[in-house]
N, C-alpha and C positions, 0 to 999 in steps of 0.2 A: 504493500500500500504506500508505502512512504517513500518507495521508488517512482508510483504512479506520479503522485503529487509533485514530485521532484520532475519530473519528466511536465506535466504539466506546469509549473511555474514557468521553466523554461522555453514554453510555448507563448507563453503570456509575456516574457519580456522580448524576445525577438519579433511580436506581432506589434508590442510598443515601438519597437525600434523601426521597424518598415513602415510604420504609423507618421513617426517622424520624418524619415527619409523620405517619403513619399509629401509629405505636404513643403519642405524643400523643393523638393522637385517640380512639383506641379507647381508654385513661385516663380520656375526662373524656366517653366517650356510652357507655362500655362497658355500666354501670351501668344506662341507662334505656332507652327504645323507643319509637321513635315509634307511635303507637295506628292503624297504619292496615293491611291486610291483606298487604301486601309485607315481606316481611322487612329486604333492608340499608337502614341508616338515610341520609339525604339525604346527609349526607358521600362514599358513595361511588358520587353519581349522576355523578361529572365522571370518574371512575377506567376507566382501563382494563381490560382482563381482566388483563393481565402484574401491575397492580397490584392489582386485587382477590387472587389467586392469590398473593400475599404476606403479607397481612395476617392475624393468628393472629384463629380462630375466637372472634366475639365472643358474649355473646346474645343479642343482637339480629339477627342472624344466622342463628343454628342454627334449624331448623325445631323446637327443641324450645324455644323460646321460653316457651312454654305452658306449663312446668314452673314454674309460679311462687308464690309463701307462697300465695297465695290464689287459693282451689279453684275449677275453672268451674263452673259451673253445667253439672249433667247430667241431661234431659228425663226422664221414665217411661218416653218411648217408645224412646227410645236402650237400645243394649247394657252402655254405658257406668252408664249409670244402676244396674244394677244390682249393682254390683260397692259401690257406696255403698249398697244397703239391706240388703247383707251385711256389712259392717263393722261397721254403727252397731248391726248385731243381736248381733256378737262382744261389740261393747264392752260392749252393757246386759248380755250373761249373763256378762261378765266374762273371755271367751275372746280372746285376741288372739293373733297368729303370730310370733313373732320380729322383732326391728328393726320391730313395727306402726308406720304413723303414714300420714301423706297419699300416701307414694311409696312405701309395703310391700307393703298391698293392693290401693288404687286406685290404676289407673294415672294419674298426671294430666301424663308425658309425652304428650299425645294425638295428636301428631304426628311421624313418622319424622325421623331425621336426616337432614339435607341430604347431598346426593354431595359428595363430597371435591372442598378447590379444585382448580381447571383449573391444572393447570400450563403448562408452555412444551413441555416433552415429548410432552404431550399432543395437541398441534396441531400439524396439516401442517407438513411442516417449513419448505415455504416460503413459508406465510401468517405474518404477523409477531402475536403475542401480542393488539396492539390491536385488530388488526383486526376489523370488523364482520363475524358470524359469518354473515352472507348470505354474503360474499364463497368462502366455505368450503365451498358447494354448489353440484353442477350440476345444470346444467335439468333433467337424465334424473333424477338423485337427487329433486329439488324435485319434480316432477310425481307422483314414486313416490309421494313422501308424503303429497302432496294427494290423491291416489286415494285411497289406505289410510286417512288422519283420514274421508275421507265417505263410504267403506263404514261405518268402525267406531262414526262421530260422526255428520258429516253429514247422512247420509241420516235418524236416526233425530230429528235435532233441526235442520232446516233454515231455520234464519236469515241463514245466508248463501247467498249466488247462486253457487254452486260452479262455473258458467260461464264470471262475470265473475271467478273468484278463479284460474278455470285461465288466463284471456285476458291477465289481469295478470302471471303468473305468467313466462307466455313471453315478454311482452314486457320485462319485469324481469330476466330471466336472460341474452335475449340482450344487452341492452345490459351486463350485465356480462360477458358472454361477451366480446363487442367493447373495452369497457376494457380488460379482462389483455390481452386480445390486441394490441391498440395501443399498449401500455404506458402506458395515462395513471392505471391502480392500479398501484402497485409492494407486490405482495404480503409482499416483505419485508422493507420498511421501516417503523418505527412512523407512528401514526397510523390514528385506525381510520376513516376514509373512511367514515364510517355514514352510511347511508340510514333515515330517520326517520318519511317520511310518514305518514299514517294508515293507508292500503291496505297499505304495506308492514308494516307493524305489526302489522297484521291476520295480513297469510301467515304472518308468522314463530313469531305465537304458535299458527298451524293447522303449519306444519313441527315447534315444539314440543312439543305434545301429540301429535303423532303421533310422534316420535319417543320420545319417554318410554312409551308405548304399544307400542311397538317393544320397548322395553327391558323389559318388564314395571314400570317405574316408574323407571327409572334408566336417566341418558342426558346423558354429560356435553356435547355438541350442546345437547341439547335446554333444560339447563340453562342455556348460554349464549344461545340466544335468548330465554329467559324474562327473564335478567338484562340484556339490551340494550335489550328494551321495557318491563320495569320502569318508569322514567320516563314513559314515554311512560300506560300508562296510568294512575301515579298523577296524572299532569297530567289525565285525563277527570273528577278527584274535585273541582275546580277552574274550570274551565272550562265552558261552556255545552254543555247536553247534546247529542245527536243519536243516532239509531239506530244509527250505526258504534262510538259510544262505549260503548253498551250492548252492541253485539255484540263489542264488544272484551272489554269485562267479565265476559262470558258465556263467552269464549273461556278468560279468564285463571282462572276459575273449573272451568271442564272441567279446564285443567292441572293444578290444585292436587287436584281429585280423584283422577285420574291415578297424581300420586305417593304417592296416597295418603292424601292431609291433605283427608279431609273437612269438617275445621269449616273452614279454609277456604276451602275449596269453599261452604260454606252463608254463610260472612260475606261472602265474594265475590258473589254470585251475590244476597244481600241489597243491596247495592250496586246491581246490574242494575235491582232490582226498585224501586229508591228512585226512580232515574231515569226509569225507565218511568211512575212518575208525575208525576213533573216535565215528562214531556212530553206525559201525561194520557190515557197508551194503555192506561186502563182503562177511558176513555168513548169511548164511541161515538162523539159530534162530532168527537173529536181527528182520527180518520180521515178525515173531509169535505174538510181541509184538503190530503192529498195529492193533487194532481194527477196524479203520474205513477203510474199501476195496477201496473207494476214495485216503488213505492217503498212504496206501500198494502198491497203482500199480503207484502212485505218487515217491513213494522212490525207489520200481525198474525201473522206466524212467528216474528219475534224476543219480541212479548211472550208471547203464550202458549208458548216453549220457555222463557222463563224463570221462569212460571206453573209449569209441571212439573219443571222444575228445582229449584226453591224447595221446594217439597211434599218430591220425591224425598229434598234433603237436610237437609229438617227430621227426616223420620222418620229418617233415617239418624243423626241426631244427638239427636235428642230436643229439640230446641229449636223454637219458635216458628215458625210462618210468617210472612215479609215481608210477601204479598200475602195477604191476607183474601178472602175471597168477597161479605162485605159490601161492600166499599169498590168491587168490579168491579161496570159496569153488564152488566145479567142481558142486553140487547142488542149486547153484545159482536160483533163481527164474527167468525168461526172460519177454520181456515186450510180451504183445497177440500181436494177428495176428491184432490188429486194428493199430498196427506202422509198415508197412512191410519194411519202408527204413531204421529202427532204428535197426531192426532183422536181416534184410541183412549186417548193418556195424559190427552189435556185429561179425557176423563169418568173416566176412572179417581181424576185428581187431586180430582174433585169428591166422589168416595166418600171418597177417601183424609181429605176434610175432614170428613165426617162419624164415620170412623172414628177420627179424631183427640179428635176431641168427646167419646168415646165413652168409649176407652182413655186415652187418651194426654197428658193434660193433666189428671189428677188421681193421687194415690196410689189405683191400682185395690184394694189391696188392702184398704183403709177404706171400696172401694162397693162396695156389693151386689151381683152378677151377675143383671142385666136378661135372663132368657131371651129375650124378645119383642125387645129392642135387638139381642143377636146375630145371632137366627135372621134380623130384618132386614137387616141390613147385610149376612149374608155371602150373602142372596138376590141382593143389591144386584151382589155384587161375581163372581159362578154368574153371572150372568145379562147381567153387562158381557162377560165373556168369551165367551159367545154370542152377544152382539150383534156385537162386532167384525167384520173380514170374511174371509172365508173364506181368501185369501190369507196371512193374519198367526194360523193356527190351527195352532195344534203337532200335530200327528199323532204323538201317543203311542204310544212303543213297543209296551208294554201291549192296544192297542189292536188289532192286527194289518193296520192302515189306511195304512202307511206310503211313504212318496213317495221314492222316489229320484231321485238328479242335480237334488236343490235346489238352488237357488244358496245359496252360503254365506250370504251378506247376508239372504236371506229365512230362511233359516232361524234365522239367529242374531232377526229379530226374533221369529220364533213363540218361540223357547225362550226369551229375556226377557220375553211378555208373560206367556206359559203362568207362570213363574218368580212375576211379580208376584200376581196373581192370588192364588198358594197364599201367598207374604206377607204379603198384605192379611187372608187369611183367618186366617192365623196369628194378626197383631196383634189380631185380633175376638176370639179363643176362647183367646187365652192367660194371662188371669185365671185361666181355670177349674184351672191348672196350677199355683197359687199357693200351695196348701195340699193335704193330702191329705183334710180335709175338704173342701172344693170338688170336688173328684173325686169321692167319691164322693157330692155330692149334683148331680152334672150330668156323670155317668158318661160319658152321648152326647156332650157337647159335647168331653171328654175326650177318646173317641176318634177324633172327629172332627178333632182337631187334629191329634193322634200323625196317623193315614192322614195329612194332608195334608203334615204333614214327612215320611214315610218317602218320600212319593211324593217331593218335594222333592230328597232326596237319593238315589233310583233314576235321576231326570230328569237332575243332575248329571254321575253316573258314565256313563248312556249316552252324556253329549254328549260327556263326558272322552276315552270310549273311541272314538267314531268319527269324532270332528272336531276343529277343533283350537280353537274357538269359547270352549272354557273359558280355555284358557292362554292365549289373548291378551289378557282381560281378566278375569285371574283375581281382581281389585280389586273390582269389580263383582259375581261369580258367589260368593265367598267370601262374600260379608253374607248372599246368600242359603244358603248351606254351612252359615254358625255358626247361623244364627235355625235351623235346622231341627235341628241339632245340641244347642240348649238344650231344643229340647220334647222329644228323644226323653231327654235326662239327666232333664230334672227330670220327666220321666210316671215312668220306672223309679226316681227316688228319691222317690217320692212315693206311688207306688202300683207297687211292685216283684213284686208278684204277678199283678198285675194285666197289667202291659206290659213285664214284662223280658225272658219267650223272644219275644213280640211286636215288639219293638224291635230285637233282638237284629244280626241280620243287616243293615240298615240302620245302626244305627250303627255296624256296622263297614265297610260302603261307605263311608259319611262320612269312618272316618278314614284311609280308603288315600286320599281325597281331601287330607285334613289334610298326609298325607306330602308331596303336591305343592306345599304352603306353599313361598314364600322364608322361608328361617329367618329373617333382617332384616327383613320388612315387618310392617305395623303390625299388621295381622291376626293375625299370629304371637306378635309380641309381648301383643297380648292376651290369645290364649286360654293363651300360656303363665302370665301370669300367674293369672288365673282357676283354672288348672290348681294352681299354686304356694301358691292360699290355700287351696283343699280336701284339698289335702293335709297342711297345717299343720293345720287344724283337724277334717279327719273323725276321726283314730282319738281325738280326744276324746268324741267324739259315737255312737262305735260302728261308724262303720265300717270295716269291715276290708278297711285296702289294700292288696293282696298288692304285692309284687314276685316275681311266680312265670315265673321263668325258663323253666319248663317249659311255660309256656303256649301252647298252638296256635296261636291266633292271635299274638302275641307273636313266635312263633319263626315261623311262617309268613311273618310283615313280614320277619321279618329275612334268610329266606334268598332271598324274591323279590327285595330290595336286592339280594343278593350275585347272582345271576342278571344280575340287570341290570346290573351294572358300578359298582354305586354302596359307597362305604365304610362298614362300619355299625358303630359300638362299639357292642358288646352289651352291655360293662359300662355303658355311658354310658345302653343304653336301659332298663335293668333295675337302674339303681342307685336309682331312687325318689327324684330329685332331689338325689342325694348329691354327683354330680358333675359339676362346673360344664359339661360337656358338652348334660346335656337338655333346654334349651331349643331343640332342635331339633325338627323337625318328625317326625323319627322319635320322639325321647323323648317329645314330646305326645302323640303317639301311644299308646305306650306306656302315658304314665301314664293316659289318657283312658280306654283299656281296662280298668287295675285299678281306678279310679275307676267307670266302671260296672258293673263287677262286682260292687264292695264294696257301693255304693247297688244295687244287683238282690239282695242279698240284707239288705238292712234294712230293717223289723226283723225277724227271724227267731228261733221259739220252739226254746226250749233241746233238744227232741227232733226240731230239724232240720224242721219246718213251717213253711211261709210264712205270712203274714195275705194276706188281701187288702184293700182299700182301705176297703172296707165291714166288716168286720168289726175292723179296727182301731179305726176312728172313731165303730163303734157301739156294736161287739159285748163280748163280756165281758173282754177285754183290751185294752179302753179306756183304762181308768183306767193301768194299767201300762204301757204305752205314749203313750199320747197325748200328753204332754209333752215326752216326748222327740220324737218324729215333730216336734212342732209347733215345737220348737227347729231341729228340720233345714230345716222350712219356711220356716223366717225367714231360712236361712243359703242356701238353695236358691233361693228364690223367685225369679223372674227373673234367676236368675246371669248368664246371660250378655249 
């Protein structure tokens, strides 16, 4: 006993000492940050969890890092983007919202906060704090989660040998099965007995992302084996490349998407792409050099998944591609027909390049709308989705063609590809949404957009309702939710005669979807924000935002909550932002509704007549109107 206590005291003053040295530290790096896409800085690559789980929240730390004086840069193509061509329009008419400035309107927290540290309570009780969070799972749990990352991952983006990753797997568990068992880990004593290798590094960051994926983004596990390989792959930025290093990169990239931190998903996943040239598997010779045909159809799966990963999280961010199309030889080797979702994204990604050209890499609202450029590209993109193969083809509800006892897997990819497609088409034709003169001088192209997001968000609520396909990766499914949700805002405040009983029911699918938000995820935070500035600045502008209690839809949300078991202040969702309550996904809700009702009736003549789009921007209440309209356009214009 009195060895125990002995042994324990001197647990308790070395925790005071790393107590101490630690708030030193964080003193004199609190301040700056190292420039590399991992968050804790080198200081706490030797720290254990017990001690990481001490140390007070630095910024170099927080996943909100990114909240910094100086602003990122935000693409045309991005959502983000347009939340900046709405400010800069408040500030030239002189209109601004309360507390205005870089963190009022725009959001430039751009990424989630981190899950709260790991404590000691938090952990088995009798694995010890240091201990290497492999140690913490059994074969049965590990194998779980390797299935579930390569339905959810794997299968769709196959760079790794899911075979050799299950072979390893078992053979890695039973020998730790066999240590605890022989007693040569003592799971209660410190020391964290890590296992480091490369392969091992690999599982943990596939146990990772599948568990955070699990969690809908949060997953204090999951967070632990991120922060254990940390190291490990900031050491690939360093050291000479290899295919594992990249498929590491690619892995640690998926994670950060995951939790939701797209840009670094895109800066991560930029990294993959550097390396892939480093080791010049964008030419054709580099291939020759593999001998083993395992290792050859290994390195053209890893680069082309990070071909389409790069693309995916450029548009998602509005920034730049790593890999060019110029710089790949046009001789490229492609992956076989045993990937057909991987083949289908490689061409899709190739439109996506031309679509980028198009849209996406200039202020669209200063060029001209190229009819011939759209009607092209979105032939391009009709006609990719035909080509695909017949396996990977959504059977639309609508349709009355539909397949029962799909496999999950297959069908989750029909509903992504089906999803992309009306994306793609979206990004093509949503200039013409930009103004309500562009509407009404490219009316079709107009309602061609509207169709394609209402269907967008019909396709949504079916999957919502009959599978569980949405909520598992509701990260993913929500970008496509908002993009369809901003065409059908700004078609009804742009041309409200035009598409507002038209939109109407659709945008209220959208927002029983919105309800299903985490009120915390980034997603949320955003469109609460967006929500936040039109409310500040529409009744300047005319429109009139009710908080009408008595509202059907309004009150219909609130009693289908009460049905279902869930708590709803009504004051909270009918107070119009008054109270610090509705930023939740019922109060976006909420205000989302009175916000498109107020824009479905602007502008509206004083004997209760609508305009319509054409006769606004032609017709004899032009002049009386049009400036204002083309003020709302500039405040409107790609809100979201």
């Amino acid at each position: 006993m009195s060895g125990q206590i002995s042994l324990l005291q001197e647990q308790v003053d070395q925790l005071f000492a790393n107590l101490s040295a630690l708030k030193s530290q964080v003193d004199i790096q609190g301040a700056g940050s190292i420039g590399t896409p991992f968050h804790p800085p080198d200081f706490t690559r030797s720290m254990s969890i017990s001690q990481l789980s001490a140390m007070p929240p630095s910024p170099a730390r927080q996943r909100s890092k990114s909240n910094a004086k100086r602003p990122r840069f935000q693409g045309p193509a991005s959502n983000a983007f347009n939340l900046g061509v709405a400010k800069t329009s408040l500030k030239t008419m002189g209109i601004t919202g309360p507390g205005d400035g870089d963190e009022g309107i725009i959001t430039m927290d751009a990424t989630p906060m981190g899950s709260p540290p790991l404590g000691n309570d938090m952990l088995p009780k009798a694995l010890h704090a240091d201990k290497d969070p492999i140690w913490s799972v059994s074969k049965q749990e590990a194998m779980g989660l390797i299935n579930f990352w390569q339905e959810e991952n794997g299968a769709l983006y196959p760079f790794l040998d899911i075979n050799e990753i299950i072979r390893y797997a078992d053979m890695l568990f039973s020998f730790i099965e066999a240590a605890v068992r022989q007693g040569l880990m003592q799971g209660a004593l410190p020391g964290a007995d890590a296992i480091e290798d490369e392969k091992t590094s690999i599982l943990k960051m596939i146990l990772a992302t599948a568990l955070i994926l699990r969690g809908n983004g949060k997953d204090l596990l999951g967070d632990r084996f991120f922060n254990n390989v940390q190291k490990v792959v900031e050491r690939t930025l360093s050291e000479p490349v290899d295919v594992k290093s990249i498929s590491l990169l690619t892995l640690t990239a998926m994670y950060h998407f995951h939790k939701d931190d797209e840009v670094l998903a895109w800066r991560t996943i930029g990294l993959a792409a550097r390396q892939c040239f480093e080791l010049g598997l964008h030419r054709r010779e580099a291939y020759d050099s593999f001998t083993d045909p395992d290792e050859r159809t290994s390195a053209i799966r890893t680069f082309w998944s990070v071909y389409v990963l790069d693309r995916r999280w450029s548009f998602g961010t509005g920034m730049p591609f790593a890999l060019q199309d110029a710089d790949i030889d046009i001789n490229l080797p492609k992956p076989d027909d045993s990937t057909p979702y991987l083949t289908a994204m490689i061409t899709y990604s190739v439109i996506g390049s031309k679509v980028w050209k198009s849209v996406g890499n200039t202020d669209s609202s200063q060029t001209p709308i190229k009819n011939e450029d759209i009607s092209f590209l979105d032939f391009q993109v009709l006609n990719w989705h035909r080509s695909i193969p017949e396996s990977l083809k959504f059977m639309h509800p609508d349709s009355g063609r539909q397949v029962s006892n799909l496999p999950r897997a297959v069908l989750r990819h029909q509903v992504v590809l089906y999803l992309r497609a009306n994306q793609m088409r979206i990004l093509i034709y949503r200039p013409v949404l930009h103004t309500a003169t562009s509407i009404a001088e490219n009316m079709e192209f107009a309602q061609t957009v509207v169709r394609v997001a209402k269907d967008t968000v019909r396709t949504l609520t079916y999957i919502n309702q009959t599978s569980d396909i949405y909520k598992t990766q509701q990260i993913l499914f929500n970008y496509f939710l908002i993009s369809a949700l901003a065409v059908l805002f700004l078609a009804v405040a742009h041309a409200p005669a035009d598409f507002s009983a038209e939109c109407r029911d659709e945008f209220y699918q959208a927002l029983d979807l919105v309800r299903c938000f985490s009120s915390d995820s980034y997603v949320s935070k955003r469109l609460w924000k967006t929500i936040k500035m039109l409310k500040e600045v529409g009744p300047r502008l005319g429109l009139n935002i009710r908080n009408d209690a008595s509202d059907a839809h309004s009150s219909a949300a609130v009693a289908m909550a009460g049905l279902a078991g869930h708590q709803v202040d009504e004051m909270a969702i009918y107070s119009n932002g008054q109270n610090g309550n509705v930023d939740t996904p019922h109060g976006m809700a909420s205000d989302l509704t009175n916000l498109f009702e107020a824009a479905g009736n602007y502008p509206v003549l004083q004997n209760g007549f609508g305009l319509s789009s054409a006769e606004l921007t032609h017709g004899e209440f032009a002049s009386a109107f049009g400036n204002e309209n083309d003020e709302l356009a500039r405040i409107l214009r790609d809100l979201f």
